[in-house]
C-alpha positions in Angstrom: -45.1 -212.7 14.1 -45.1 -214.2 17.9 -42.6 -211.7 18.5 -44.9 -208.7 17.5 -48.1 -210.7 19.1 -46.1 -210.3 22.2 -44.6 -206.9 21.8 -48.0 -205.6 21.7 -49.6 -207.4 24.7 -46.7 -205.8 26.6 -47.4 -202.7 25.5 -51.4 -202.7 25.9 -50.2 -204.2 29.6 -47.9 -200.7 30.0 -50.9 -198.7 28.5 -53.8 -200.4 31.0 -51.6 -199.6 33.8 -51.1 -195.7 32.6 -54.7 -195.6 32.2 -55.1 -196.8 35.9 -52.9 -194.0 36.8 -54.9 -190.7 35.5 -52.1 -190.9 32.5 -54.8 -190.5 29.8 -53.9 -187.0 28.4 -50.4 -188.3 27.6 -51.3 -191.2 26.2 -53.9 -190.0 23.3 -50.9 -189.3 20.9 -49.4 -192.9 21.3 -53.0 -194.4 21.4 -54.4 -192.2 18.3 -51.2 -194.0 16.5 -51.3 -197.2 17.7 -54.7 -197.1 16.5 -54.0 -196.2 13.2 -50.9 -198.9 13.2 -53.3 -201.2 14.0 -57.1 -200.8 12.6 -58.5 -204.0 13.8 -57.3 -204.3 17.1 -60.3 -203.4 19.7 -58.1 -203.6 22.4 -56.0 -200.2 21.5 -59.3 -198.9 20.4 -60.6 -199.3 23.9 -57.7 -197.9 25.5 -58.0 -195.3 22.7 -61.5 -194.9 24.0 -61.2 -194.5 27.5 -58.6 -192.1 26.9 -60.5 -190.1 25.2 -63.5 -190.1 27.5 -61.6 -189.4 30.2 -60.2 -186.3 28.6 -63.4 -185.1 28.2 -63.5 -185.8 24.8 -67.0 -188.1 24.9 -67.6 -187.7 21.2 -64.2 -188.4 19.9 -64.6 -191.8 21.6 -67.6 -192.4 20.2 -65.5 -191.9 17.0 -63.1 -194.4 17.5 -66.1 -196.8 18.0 -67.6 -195.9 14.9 -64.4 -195.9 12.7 -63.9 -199.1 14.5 -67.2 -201.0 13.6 -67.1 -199.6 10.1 -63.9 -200.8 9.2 -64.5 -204.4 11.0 -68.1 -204.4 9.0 -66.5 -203.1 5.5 -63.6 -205.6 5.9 -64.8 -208.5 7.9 -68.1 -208.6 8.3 -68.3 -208.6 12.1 -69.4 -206.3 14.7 -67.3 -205.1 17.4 -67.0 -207.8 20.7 -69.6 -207.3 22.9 -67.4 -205.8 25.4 -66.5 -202.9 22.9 -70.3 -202.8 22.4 -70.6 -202.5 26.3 -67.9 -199.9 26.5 -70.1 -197.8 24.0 -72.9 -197.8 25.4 -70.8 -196.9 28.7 -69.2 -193.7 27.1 -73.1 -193.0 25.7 -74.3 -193.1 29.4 -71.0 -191.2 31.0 -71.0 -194.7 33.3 -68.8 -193.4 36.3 -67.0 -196.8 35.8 -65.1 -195.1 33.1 -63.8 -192.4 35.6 -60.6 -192.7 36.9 -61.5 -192.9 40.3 -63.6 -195.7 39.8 -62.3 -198.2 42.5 -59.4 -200.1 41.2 -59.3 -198.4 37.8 -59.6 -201.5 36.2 -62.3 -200.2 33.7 -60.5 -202.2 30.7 -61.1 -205.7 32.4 -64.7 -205.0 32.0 -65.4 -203.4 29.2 -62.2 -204.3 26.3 -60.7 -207.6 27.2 
């Protein structure tokens, strides 16, 4: 299970740096299944986001945050983090933090970490 735990922080580390780099159009695929692998996790969801938003697909990441919440609501009981809260109400606003050219790119460390 540590094994797995850390195979995926590797690989959220891999996908934060593509992200940085304008890589979002190639990485929707890979997110949009990681996603799914993974229903829970808001940090591929955020990626997953930010991809999306960045493709110009605003509403589709408003989908992911939706499927999201429902899911941690209907099996939980929680809300979404207040970071993935934060990053909705970023993609709602088209917050040029989200761009890719947004400074450092680092839009993940302040909105899905």
């Amino acid at each position: 299970m540590r094994l797995e735990e850390s195979r995926l922080g590797v690989l959220e580390r891999r996908i934060d740096v593509e992200l940085r780099l304008g890589r979002h159009g190639e990485l929707l695929t890979e997110l949009t299944a990681l996603a799914a692998r993974h229903p829970l996790h808001e940090g591929l969801h955020a990626q997953s986001m930010v991809a999306f938003y960045r493709a110009g697909r605003p509403s589709a990441a408003l989908d992911v945050f939706q499927n999201l919440r429902t899911r941690l609501v209907e099996e939980l009981g929680i809300e979404p983090s207040q970071r993935l809260q934060q990053l909705q109400r970023a993609v709602l606003g088209s917050d040029p933090a989200l761009d890719v050219d947004a400074g450092t790119g680092r839009v993940l460390d302040r909105f899905a970490r």
